[in-house]
C-alpha positions as CSV (number, residue, x, y, z in Angstrom):
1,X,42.3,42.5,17.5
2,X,39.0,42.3,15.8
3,X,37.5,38.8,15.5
4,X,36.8,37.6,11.4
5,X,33.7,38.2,10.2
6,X,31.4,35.1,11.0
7,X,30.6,33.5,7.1
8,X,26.5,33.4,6.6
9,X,24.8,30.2,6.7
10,X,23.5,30.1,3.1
11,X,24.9,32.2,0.2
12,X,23.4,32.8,-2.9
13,X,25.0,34.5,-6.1
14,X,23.5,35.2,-9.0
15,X,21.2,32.8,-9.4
16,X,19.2,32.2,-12.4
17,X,16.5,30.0,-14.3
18,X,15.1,30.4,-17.5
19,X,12.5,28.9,-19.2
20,X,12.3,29.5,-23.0
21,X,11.8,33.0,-23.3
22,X,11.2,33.8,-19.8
23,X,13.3,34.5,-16.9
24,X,12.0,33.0,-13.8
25,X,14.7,33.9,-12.1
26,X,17.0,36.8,-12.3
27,X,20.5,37.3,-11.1
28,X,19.9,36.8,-7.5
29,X,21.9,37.0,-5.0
30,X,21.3,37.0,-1.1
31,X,22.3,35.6,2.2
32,X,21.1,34.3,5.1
33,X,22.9,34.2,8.9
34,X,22.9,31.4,10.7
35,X,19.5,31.9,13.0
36,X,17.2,33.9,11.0
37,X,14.1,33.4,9.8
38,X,13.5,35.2,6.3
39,X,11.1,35.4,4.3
40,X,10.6,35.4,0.5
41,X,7.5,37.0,-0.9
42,X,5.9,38.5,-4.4
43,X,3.5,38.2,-6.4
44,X,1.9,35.3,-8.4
45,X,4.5,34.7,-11.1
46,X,7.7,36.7,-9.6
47,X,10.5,33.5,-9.0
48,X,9.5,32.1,-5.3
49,X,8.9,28.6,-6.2
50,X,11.5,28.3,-9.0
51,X,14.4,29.9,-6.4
52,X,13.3,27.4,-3.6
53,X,13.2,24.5,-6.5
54,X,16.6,25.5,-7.8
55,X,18.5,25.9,-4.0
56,X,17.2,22.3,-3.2
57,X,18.1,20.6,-6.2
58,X,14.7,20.1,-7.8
59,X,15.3,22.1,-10.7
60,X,18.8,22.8,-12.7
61,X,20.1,26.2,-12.4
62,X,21.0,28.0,-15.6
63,X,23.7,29.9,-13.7
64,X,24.4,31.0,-10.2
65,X,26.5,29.4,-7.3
66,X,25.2,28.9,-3.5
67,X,26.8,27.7,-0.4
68,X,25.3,26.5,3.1
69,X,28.2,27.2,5.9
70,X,31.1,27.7,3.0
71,X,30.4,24.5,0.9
72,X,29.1,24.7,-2.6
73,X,25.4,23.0,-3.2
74,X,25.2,24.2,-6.7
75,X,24.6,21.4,-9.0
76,X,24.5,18.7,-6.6
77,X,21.2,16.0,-6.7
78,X,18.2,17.2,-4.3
79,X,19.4,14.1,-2.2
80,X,22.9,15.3,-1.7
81,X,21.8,18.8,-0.8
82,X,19.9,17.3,2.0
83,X,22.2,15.5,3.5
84,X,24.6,18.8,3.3
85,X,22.3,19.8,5.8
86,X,19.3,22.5,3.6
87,X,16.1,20.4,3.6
88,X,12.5,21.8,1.9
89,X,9.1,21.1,2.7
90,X,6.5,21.2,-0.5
91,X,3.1,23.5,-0.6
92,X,1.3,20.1,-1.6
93,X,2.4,17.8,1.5
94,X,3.9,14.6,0.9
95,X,2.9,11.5,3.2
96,X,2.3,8.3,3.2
97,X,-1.3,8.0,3.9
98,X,-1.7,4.0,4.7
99,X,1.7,4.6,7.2
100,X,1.7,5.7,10.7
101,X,3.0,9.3,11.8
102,X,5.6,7.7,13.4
103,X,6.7,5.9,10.6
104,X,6.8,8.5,7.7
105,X,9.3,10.1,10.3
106,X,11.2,7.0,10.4
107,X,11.2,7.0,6.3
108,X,12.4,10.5,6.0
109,X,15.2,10.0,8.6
110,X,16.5,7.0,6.2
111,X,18.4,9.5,4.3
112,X,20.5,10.9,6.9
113,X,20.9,7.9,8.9
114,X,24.1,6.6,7.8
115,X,22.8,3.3,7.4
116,X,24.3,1.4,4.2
117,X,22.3,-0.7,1.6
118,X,24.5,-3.9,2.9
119,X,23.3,-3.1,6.6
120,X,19.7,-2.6,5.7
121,X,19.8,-6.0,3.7
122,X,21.4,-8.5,6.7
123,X,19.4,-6.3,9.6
124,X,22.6,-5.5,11.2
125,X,23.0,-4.1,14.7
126,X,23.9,-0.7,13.5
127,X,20.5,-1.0,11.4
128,X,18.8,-1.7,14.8
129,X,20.3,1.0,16.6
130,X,19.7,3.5,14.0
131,X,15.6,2.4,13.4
132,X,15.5,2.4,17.7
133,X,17.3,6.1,17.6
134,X,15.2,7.3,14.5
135,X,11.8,6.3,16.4
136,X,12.6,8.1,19.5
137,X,13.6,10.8,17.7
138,X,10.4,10.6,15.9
139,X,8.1,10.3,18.9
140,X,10.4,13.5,20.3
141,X,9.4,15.4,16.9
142,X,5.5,14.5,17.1
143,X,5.4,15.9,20.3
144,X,6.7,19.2,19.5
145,X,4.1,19.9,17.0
146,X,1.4,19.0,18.9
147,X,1.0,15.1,17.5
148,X,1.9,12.7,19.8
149,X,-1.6,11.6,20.0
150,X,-1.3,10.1,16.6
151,X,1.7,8.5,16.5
152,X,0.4,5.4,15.6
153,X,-2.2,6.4,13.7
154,X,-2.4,6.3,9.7
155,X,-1.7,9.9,8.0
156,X,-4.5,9.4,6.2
157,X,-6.8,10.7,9.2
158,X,-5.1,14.2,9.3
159,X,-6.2,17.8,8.0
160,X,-4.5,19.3,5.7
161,X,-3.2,21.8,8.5
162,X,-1.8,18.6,10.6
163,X,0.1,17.5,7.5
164,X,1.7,20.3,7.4
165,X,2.8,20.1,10.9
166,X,3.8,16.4,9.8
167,X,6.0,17.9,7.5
168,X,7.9,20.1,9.8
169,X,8.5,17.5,11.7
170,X,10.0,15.1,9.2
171,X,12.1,18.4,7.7
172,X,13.4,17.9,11.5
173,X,14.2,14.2,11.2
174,X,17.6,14.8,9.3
175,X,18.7,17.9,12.1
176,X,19.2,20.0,9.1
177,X,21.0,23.2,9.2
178,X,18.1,25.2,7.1
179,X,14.4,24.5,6.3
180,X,13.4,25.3,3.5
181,X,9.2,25.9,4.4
182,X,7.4,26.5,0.9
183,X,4.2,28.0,1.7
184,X,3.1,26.2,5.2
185,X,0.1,27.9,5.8
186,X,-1.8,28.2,2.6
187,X,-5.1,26.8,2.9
188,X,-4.4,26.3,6.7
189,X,-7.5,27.3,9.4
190,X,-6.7,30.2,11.2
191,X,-5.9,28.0,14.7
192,X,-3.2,25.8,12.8
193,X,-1.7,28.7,11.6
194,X,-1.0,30.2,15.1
195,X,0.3,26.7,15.7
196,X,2.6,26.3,13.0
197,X,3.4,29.7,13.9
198,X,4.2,28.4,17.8
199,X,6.2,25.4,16.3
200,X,8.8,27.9,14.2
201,X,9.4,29.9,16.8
202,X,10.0,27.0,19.0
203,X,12.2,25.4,16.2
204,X,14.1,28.4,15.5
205,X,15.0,29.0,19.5
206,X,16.7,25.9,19.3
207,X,18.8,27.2,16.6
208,X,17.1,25.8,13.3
209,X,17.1,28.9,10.7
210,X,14.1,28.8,8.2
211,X,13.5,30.7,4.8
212,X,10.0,30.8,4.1
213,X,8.5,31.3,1.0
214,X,4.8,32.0,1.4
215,X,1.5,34.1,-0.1
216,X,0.0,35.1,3.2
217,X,1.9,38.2,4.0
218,X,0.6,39.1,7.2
219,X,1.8,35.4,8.4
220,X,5.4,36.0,7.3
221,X,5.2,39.6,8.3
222,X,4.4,38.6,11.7
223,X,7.1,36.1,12.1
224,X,10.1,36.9,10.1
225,X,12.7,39.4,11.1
226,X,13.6,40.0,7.3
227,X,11.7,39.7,4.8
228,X,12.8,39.7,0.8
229,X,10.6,40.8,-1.8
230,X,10.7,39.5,-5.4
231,X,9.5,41.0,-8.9
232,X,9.6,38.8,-11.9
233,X,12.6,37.1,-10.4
234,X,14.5,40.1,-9.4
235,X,14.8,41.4,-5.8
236,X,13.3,44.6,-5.4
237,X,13.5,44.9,-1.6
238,X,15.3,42.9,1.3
239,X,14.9,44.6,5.2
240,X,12.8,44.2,8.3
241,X,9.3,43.8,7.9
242,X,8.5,47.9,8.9
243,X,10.7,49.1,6.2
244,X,8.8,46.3,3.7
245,X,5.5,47.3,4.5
246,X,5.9,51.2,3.3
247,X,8.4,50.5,0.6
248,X,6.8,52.2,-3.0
249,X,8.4,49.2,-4.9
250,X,6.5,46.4,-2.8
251,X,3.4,48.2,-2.9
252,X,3.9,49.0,-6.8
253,X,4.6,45.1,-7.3
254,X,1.3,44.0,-5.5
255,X,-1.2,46.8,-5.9
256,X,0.3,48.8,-9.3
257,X,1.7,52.0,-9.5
258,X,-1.5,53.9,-9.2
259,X,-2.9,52.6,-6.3
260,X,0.7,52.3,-4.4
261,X,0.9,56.2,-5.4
262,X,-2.1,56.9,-3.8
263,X,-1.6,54.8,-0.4
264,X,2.2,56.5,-0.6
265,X,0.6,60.2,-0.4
266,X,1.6,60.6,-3.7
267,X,5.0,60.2,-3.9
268,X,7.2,58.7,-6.7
């Protein structure tokens, strides 16, 4: 007897966002299995950001439904969605620059922690046990990203590349189900890329599945297994990144039908 088919891990249908006149986002739908790293390109302009904004609660769908491992995300608070398990990173890092490494990880486990308003107020013993377990799990984190050496120094002294690694990391203090990575390499040195390169891999191996939604092609090309490709909020193409690379649409959507005619041999 043939086993059920396994659900995916997130499900999107028909999501859309409109903003006046103009559709950001158009009627999409797509999934994602529980594993995968996909990516989301397009040009400037084509319904990237707005999709990731929408998924993690940061901006109100106008209609659409999505699940992560068969429960329904759609219209719950950017908090709640976290906790469900689907965290995001932002393109313009978030830390706090006058706190240690170590304790922006300890900030951004708070949510997940389990830890009551009650508890945090009378420094309970369940507070203590879950600052103890969020610290080690923080040092843990810094190390696999290639920070432990500033653990207890302010954020303030990292590069922009190293924030972005700090990010990662405190995406990983909640042990979400799905990261969210919106662009994590632009303006990023070429020797932190390989490394935030190295850390997703690492990541994903122990099972984390990532959607990343980035403008440096070759870097998701290189690292994703599928990639999706949106036009003014419409998905145009969805397969593995050999297929996307020679597909007339892409090429039409980031060059212009001329010169995608031309690099096609003519065709279409």
């Amino acid at each position: 007897m043939a086993s059920p088919p396994v659900p995916p891990l997130l499900e999107v249908r028909g999501l859309t966002k409109r903003y006046l006149g103009l559709t950001a986002v158009d009627d999409l739908s797509f999934s994602v299995e529980s594993g995968a790293i996909v990516g989301i390109i397009g040009p400037n302009g084509s319904g990237k950001s707005t999709t990731v904004d929408c998924l993690s609660g940061f901006t109100r769908a106008d209609h659409g439904r999505w699940f992560l491992e068969g429960r329904e995300l759609s219209g719950r608070s950017p908090s709640g969605i976290a906790r469900a398990g689907l965290i995001r990173t932002f393109q313009n890092v978030r830390a706090y620059d006058e706190m240690t490494l170590l304790d922006n990880l300890c900030v951004a486990s708070q949510e997940s922690d389990g830890v009551g308003w009650l508890e945090a107020l009378g420094r309970t013993a369940g507070l203590r046990r879950a600052e103890a377990a969020a610290r080690e799990r923080g040092r843990a984190l810094l190390a696999s990203v290639g920070l432990s050496e500033y653990a207890e120094a302010p954020a303030a002294i990292l590069s922009y590349g190293q924030r972005k690694l700090l990010s990662i990391a405190a995406s990983m203090m909640a042990r979400p189900k799905l990261i969210v990575l919106d662009e994590p390499v632009a303006g990023v040195n070429p020797t932190l890329i390989r490394g935030i390169d190295a850390v997703i891999r690492a990541l994903n191996a122990q099972g984390v599945s990532f959607i990343i939604i980035e403008h440096n092609v070759e870097f998701v090309m290189s690292l994703c297994r599928r990639v999706i490709v949106l036009e003014s909020g419409a998905r145009i193409a969805d397969g593995p990144p050999a297929l996307i690379r020679s597909d007339p649409r892409v090429l039409a959507a980031y060059l212009g039908k001329t010169r995608a005619s031309e690099l096609a041999g003519g065709r279409g």
